[in-house]
N, C-alpha and C positions, 0 to 999 in steps of 0.2 A: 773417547769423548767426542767423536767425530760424528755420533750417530750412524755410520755405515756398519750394519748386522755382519755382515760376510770380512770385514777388518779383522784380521788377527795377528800377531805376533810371534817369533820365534827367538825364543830367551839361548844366545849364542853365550853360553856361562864363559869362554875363554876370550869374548868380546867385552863383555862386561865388565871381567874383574881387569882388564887392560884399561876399560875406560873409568876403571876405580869405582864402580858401583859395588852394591848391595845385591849376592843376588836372590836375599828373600826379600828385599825391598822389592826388586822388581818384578816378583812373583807377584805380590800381596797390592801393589797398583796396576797389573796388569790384572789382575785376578777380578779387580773393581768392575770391570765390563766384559770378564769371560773372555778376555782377546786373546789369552794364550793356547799358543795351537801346538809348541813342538820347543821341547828342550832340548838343546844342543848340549853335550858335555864333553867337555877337554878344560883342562887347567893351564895357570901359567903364574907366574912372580911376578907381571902388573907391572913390569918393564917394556914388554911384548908379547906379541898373540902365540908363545912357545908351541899351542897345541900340544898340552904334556898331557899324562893318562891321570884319570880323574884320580882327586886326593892327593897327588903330587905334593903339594903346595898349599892347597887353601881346605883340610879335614873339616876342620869346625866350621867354615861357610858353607862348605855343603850340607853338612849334616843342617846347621840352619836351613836354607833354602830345601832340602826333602822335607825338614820339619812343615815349613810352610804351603809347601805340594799338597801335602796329603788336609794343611787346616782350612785351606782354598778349595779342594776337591775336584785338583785338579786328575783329569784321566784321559790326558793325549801324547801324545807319543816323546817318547825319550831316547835318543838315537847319541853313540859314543862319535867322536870326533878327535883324537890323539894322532900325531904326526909323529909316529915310532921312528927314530933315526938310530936311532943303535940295538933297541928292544927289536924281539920280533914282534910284526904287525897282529897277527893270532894272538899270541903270549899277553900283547899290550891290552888286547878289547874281553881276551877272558880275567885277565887278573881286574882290569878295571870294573868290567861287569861284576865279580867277586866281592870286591870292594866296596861298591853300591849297594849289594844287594848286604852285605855285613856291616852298614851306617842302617840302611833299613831296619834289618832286625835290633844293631842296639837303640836306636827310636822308638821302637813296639816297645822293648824293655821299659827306657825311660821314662812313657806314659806320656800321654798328650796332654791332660789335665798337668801333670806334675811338672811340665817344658813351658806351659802356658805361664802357670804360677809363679815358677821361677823370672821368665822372661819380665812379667805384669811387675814383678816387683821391684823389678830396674837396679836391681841389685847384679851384677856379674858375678859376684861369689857363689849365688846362689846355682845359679846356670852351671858354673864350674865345679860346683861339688857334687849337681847331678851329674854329669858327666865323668866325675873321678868315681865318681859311684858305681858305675853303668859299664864304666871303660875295663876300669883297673881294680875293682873292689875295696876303693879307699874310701 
């Protein structure tokens, strides 16, 4: 809202969920003026900035916030950020990239229409039984 074009932002998701945000909230007001330039991903428990490997901790906020990537259209860069202290550093960026890219695909399954729907209806059961649907075949 600053009116400066060349403004953008960098959604640091293990900043975020530390500073107790949303972070498809912050996608979808960021998205309001095209300011997002570059998704950070690392997780953590919202105690501290842990840097743990994505999904750790927060599955269903991210799958929200990819949901919301792709309903924004957003297509700039997404780079991992986990602070491996026991894992190996290799092991931690390919299982997390794995991870991501297996919330992606059950997303495509879910349907965007059918996530919309669910969401619009402000019902939570409904979100969660696409997802028990999607997940686990219940």
């Amino acid at each position: 809202e600053t009116g400066c074009a060349t403004l953008g932002a960098l959604l640091a998701t293990g900043h975020a969920l530390y500073g107790q945000e949303s972070l498809a909230e912050v996608v979808a007001l960021l998205s309001r003026h095209q300011a997002l330039v570059h998704v950070h991903l690392n997780d953590n428990y919202r105690l501290t900035d842990d840097d743990l490997i994505i999904g750790t901790s927060g599955f269903l906020e991210f799958m929200e916030m990819f949901h919301w990537l792709e309903r924004v259209g957003y297509d700039g860069w997404i780079s991992f950020d986990p602070h491996p202290l026991l894992e190996d550093p290799v092991r931690a960026i390919t299982e997390g990239f794995k991870f991501t890219r297996g919330m992606l695909a059950v997303l495509a399954r879910m349907g965007r229409e059918d996530i919309d729907r669910a969401i619009a209806s402000g019902d939570v059961t409904q979100s969660l039984a696409l997802v028990n649907r999607h997940l686990f075949g219940l």
